[in-house]
N, C-alpha and C positions, 0 to 999 in steps of 0.2 A: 303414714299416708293411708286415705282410708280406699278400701278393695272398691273400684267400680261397681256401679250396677250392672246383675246380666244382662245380655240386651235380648230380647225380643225370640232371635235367632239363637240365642245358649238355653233358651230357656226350654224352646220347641228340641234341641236335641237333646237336654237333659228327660224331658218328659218321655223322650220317645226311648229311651237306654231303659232308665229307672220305669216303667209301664209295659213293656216289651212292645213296643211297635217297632224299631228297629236299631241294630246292634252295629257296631263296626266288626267286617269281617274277619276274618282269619286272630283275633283281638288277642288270643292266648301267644301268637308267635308275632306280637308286634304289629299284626294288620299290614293291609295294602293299601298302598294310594288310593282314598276315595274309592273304596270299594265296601258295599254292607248289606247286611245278611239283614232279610223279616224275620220278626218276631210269632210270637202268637197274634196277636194283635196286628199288626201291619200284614199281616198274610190274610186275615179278615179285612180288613181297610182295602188292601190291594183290590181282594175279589170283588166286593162289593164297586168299588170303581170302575171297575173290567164290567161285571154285571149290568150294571148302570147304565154305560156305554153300549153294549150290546144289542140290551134290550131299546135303546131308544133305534139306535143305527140300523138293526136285523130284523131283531123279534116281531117288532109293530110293524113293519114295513113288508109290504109285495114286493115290493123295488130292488133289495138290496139281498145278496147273499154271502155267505160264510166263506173263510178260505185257512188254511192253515199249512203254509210253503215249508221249505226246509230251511235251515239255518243256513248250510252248505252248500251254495249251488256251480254249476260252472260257470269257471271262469271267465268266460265269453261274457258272461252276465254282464259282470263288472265294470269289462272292456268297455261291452257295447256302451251300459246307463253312462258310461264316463268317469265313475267311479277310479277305476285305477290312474287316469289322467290328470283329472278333475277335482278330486277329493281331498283339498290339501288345506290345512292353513300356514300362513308364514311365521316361523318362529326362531327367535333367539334365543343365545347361552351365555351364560353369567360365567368367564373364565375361571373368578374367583371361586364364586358360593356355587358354583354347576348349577344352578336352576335353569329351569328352561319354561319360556313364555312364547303366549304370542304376541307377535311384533307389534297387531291392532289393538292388543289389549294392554299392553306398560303401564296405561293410568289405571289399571284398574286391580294390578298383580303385587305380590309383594315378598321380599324376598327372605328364604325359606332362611338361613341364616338372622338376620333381625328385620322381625315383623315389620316392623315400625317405618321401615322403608321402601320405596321402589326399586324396581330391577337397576341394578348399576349401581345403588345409592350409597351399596356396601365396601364401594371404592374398589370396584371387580368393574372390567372393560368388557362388554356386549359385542357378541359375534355380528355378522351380517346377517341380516335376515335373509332364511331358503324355508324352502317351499316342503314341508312334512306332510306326507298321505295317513288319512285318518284310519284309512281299513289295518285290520289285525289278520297277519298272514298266517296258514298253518298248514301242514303234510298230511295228504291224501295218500293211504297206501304203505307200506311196511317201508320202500326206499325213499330216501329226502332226495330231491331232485329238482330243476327248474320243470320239470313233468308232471309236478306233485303238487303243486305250488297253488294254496285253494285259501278262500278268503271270508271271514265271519261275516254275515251279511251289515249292512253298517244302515241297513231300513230294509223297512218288510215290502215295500211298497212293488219292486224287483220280481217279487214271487208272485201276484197278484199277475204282472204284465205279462211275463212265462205263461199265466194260466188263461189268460183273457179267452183263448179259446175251447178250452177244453170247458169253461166253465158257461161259456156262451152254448155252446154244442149240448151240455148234459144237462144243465138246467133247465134249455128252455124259455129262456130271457133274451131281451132283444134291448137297445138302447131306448132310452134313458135306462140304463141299471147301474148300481154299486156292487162291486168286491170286500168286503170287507172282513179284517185281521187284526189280528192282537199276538203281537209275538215276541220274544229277545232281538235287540240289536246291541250290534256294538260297536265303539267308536273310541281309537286311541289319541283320546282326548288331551290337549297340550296342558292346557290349564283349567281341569273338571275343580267343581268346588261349590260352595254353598250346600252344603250338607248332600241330601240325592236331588237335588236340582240339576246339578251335570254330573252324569258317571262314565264309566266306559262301559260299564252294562248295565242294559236299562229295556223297560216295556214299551212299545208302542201299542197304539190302536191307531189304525188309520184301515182308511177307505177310498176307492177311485172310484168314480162314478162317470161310467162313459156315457157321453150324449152326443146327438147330432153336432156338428160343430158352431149351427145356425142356432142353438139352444144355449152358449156356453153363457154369456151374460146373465140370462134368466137366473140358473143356477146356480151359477158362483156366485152371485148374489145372496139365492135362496141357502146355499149352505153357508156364508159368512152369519148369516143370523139367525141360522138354526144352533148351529154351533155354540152362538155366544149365549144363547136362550138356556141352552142344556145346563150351563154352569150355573146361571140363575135360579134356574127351576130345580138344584139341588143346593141349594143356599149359600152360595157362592152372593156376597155381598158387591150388588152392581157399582158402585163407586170407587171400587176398588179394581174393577174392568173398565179394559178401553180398548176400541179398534186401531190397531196401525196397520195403514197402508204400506207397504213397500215401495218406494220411487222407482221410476224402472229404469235409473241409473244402477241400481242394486239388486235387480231380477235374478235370479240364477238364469242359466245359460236355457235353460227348456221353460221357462216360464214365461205368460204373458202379463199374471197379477198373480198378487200374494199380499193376501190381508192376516195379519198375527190378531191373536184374543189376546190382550197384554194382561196381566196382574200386579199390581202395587204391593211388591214383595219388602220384606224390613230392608233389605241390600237396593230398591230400587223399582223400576217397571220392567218388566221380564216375559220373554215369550209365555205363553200356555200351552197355546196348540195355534197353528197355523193353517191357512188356505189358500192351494193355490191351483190354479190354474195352468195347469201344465201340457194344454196346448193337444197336438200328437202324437208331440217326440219321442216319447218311449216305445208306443205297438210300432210306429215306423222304424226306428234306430233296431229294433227287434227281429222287426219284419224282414229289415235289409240284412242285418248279421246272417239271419238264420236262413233264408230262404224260406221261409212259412210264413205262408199270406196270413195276412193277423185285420183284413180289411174285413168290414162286415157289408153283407148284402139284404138290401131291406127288401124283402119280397113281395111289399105293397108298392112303395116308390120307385120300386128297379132299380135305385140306386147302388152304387156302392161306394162307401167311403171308409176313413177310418178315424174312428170316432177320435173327439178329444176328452178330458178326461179333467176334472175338478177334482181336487186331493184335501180333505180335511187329516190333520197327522197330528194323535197329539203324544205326551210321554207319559204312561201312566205312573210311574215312580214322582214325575213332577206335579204330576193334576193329586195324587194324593198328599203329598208334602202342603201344593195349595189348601184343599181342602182341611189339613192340619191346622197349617197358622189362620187364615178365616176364621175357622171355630174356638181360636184360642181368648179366652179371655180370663184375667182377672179379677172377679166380681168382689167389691165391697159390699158385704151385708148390713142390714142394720143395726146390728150388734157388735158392728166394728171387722168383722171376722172377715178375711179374705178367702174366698172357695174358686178354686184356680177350675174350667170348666171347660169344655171340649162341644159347642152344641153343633153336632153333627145334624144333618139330617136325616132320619131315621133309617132310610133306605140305606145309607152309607156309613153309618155308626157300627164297628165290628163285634158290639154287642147290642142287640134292640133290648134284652129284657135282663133284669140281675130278680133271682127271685132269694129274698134273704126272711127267713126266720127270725124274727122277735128275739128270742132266747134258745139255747137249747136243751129244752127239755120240754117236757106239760107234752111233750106227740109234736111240738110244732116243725121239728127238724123234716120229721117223716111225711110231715103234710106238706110240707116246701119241699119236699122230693116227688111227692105228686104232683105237685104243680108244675114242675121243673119240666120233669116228662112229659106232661100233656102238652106244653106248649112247645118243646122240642118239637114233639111230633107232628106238631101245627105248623112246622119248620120258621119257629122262630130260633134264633140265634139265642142261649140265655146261656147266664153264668152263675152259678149257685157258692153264696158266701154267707157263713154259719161265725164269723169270726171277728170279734171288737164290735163296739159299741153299734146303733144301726147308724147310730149320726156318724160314725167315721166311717161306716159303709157305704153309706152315701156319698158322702165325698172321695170316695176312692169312686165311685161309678161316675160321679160326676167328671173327675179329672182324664178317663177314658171316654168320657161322650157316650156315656150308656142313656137312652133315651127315656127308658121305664125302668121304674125299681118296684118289684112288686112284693108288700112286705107281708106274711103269716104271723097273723100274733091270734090274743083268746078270740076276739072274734069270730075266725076263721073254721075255730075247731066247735063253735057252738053253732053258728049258723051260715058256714060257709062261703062268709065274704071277707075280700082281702083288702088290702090299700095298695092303692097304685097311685105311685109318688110320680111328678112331671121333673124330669130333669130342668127344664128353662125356668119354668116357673117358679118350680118346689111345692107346687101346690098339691094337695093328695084329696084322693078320691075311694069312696066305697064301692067295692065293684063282685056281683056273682061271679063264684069260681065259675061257675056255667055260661056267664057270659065276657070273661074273660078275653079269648080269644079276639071276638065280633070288635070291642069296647077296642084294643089294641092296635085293630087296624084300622079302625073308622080313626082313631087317634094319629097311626101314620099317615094315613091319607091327608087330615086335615092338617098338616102342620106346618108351620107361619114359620120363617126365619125372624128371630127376636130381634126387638134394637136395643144396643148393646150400650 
């Protein structure tokens, strides 16, 4: 019988083991459930994502500012958001095989005993479905106690509404403004899976953005399609995104609208990042736990209200794994030859430049270590490889989504101009070491997502 083809999703996690973008963790003692550790490469992918974000959300904006809460907070927190009531999904157990699912997901789980089948199918009787809290509990303080009893934050979003005021008070910002964070959560997840598409630990970036409550439309709007724009405008292939709306049969309990950025994932259409509208109910639910007015007072309008709040939330573990399979392709060349390729967008690519020497020897090593340095210094991202042929060079930078390769050969050493090879195109170019730099960015600035 002959061995299937990989599919799509073996392929993207073989690339990412074999390339170091990401490893299964603890791997020496048998790994943990869906649990995995960045590589060299995925810790540059990571950043550059997180970067990416920031800069659109923060950097360029008056509006919006920084926040970075604890992981650990009190537990009132939890109480109040609804978290420790709230937070649950319904799940069963396989008496035979032990697996454990959720009860909404059966058609989509399968059981850990033989793949091949559904929960039950393995001729094991399924428990009643109860109700599982997703938070992970843990001990504050040298004694374990119901005293002690404190809980991994399970969204950053929690420490943002804690701060609403202190950050209202010291920065200086008045509504319309955004909080915005990028932190660890984590969620003990029933049935995590599809590679880092669901983990129990994982990145968010998210943002609240408090506005008058008479503004909420305006801007849940405006951020439903800024949001979706960002993905685009870093070559996120738009046919492959779609908006869903949420019925408000399926709101969460503080929500009035929630629109998803969907992806056409190889498993299916899958969240990205979500927006929602979440109304008052957290500075209020806050406001009343604590006894701390969390209302804001507009000193032109004499009003005072308390503001509602539009939440773009996305997971950066999953917007990178997205932006992985998007840029995967394997390309048939002319010559028959298949060159497997990664075309990131440059800003997101965990290396922008590979600077390789021709040969080594003739001084060209030492001249590609000059090069290497200056455009470090330029803080470009580069990676210096002296070793195998350049054409198998190349295709190793390719298969990482390295953007420019810029090669040292005699040219170089007689009159100081290099070749700078196009990853998409493969097209090369003659370029002054001295103008180098300039040529590199006017290139990431100007650059097209390919069709593929």
């Amino acid at each position: 019988m002959s061995t299937p083809a990989p599919s799509l999703m073996d392929k993207i996690v073989s690339l990412c083991k074999r390339r170091g973008f990401v490893f299964p963790s603890s791997e020496i003692y048998g790994g943990i459930g869906n649990t995995y550790d960045y590589g060299p490469l995925g810790v540059e992918l990571k950043r550059r994502v997180k970067d990416a974000w920031w800069t659109r959300m923060v950097t360029l904006r008056d509006d919006i500012v920084g926040l970075d809460s604890a992981i650990i907070q009190n537990p009132k927190t939890w109480e109040t958001s609804g978290h420790v009531s709230n937070f649950t999904d319904p799940m069963v157990d396989c008496k035979k095989c032990k697996g454990r699912f959720r009860a909404d997901k059966l058609d989509d789980a399968r059981c850990p005993e033989k793949p091949s089948k559904k929960p039950g199918e393995c001729g094991g009787e399924l428990t009643e479905a109860r109700e599982f809290n997703l938070m992970f509990k843990t001990n504050v303080g040298p004694v374990e106690g119901s005293g002690s009893v404190a809980y991994l934050r399970p969204e950053t979003a929690q420490g943002i509404f804690l701060n609403f005021k202190n950050v209202l008070e010291s920065s200086r910002v008045k509504p319309p403004f955004g909080i915005a964070q990028i932190g660890k959560s984590f969620r003990n997840e029933i049935t995590p899976g599809n590679f880092v598409f669901r983990t129990r630990e994982f990145e968010q970036a998210e943002m609240e953005f408090f506005i008058p409550p008479e503004q909420n439309d305006q801007w849940y709007a405006y951020w439903v399609n800024e949001r979706f724009s960002w993905y685009v405008d870093y070559g996120i292939d738009p046919s492959k995104l779609r908006k869903y709306e949420h019925p408000q049969a399926k709101l969460a309990h503080y929500c009035k609208a929630c629109t998803d950025v969907e992806y056409e994932y190889p498993f299916g259409w899958g969240e990205l990042e979500g927006i929602a509208c979440r109304t008052d109910f957290d500075l209020k639910s806050h406001s009343a736990a604590s006894g701390k007015d969390l209302a804001y007072f507009d000193p032109e309008s004499k009003a005072r209200y308390t503001p509602w709040v539009v939440e773009p939330a996305a997971g950066v573990d999953r917007t990178a794994l997205t932006f992985l399979i998007d840029a995967y392709e394997e390309q048939v060349l002319p010559d028959g030859d298949v060159r497997t390729v990664l075309h990131f967008h440059p800003e997101i690519a965990p290396i922008t430049v590979a600077v390789l020497p021709l040969v080594k020897k003739e001084g060209m090593p030492e001249k590609a270590s000059e090069v290497d340095r200056m455009l470090r210094q330029a803080r470009f991202t580069t990676f210096y490889d002296e070793s195998a042929a350049i054409g198998r060079r190349y295709r190793r930078q390719d298969e990482v989504g390295t953007p420019y390769c810029v090669t040292i050969d005699g040219e170089t050493l007689k009159s100081d101009i290099v070749t700078v090879r196009h990853r998409d195109s493969m097209a090369q170019e003659s370029v002054k070491v001295a103008d180098l730099e300039a040529y590199l960015r006017a290139a990431m600035r100007s650059w097209k997502r390919p069709t593929k």
